[in-house]
N, C-alpha and C positions, 0 to 999 in steps of 0.2 A: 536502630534499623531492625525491621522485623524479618527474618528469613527462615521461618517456620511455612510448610506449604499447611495448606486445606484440606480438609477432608473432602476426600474424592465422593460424592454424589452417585449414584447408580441411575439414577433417573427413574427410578421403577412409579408406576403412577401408583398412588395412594387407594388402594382396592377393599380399605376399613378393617386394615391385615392386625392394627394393633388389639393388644387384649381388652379394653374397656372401650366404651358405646357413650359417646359424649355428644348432648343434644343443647341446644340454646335457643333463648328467643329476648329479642327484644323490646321494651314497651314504654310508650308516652308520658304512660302514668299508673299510680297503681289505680285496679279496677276492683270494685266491690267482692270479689270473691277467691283476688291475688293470694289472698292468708289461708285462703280452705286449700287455693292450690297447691300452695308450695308446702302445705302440713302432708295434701295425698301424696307428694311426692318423697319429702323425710322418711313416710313411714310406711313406702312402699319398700317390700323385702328385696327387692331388685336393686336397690339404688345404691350407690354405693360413696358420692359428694355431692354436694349442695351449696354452690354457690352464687350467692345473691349480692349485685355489685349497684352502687348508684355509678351513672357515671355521665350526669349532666354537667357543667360548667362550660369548662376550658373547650372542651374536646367538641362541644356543640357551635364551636364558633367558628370552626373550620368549616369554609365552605365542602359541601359534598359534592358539588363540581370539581374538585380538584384533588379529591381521592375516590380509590373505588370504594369506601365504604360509604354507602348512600345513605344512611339510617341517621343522619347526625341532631335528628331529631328526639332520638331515643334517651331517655334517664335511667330506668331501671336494665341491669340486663341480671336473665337468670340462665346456669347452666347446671344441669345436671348428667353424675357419670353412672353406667352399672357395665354388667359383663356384658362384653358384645353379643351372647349370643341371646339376646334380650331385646335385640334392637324394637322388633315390632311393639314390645310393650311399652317399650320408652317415648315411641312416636305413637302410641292411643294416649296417651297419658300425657302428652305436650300438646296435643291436637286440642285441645280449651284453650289455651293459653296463644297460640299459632293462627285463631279468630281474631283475635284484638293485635297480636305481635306488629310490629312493623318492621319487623328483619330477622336476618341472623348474623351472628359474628362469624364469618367462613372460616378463621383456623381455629375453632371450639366446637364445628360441627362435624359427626362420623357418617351422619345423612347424608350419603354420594346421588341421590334422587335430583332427579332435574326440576321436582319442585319445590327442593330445599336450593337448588341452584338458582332461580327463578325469587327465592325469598331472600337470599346472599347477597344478586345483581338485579335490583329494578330493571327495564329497558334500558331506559338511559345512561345507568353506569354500564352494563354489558356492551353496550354499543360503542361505549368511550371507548371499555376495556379491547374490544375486536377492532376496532380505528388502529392502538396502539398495538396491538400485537402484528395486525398484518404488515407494521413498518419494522419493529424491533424485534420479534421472535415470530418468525417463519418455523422454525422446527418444533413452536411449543414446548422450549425446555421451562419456562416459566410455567406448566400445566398438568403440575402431577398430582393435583385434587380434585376438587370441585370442576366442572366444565361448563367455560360460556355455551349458551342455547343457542341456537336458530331462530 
């Protein structure tokens, strides 16, 4: 029997308070000029991790009607970190890459922007996710990142 409590939660909403600047993006497939990008980005003096993940199989067999990550079309994902106060460079520098993307992973991204929210939640998962919350979380304690749209 477990009779240890939880760490008490603050509820503070997620304001990109931490120290590094973590951007992602997802894709179909690699695009002809994937290898020039992800070399601009190694050996830009800003960056500070680089990780490059395949992650078709399993994970794409799950319908995306039944989670909010709609993207389950995606193989490749790439993310990269630098110091937060870098963020604008990090998002010129993913904005090639953000053309062809087809999502983003939302707990890998410090982009609190409504059109990285908008890249996170197609319509149709946002509208699943707002169906569910107006029965289950009324107080929006489940909402201390990223925010569904309007």
């Amino acid at each position: 029997m477990i009779t240890g409590k939880l760490v008490k939660t603050p509820h503070n909403p997620h304001k990109g308070q931490q120290p590094v600047y973590v951007k992602n993006v997802l894709l179909n497939n690699f695009i002809p000029h994937l290898g020039t990008k992800i070399s601009d980005i190694v050996h830009n003096q800003k960056t500070i991790g680089v990780e490059l993940r395949s992650i078709g199989g399993y994970l794409n067999t799950v319908d995306a009607n039944q989670t909010a990550w709609a993207d389950r079309s995606a193989v490749i994902f790439i993310a990269f970190w630098s110091k937060s106060k870098n963020n604008k460079n990090i998002n010129r520098i993913f904005d090639s890459l953000q053309k062809v993307d087809v999502g983003v992973y939302g707990a890998y991204s410090s982009d609190l922007s409504m059109k990285e929210s908008y890249r996170i939640w197609p319509s149709e998962t946002a509208q699943k996710l707002k169906n569910i919350m107006s029965i289950y979380d009324h107080k929006h304690l489940f909402n201390q990142g990223h925010y569904l749209y309007d």
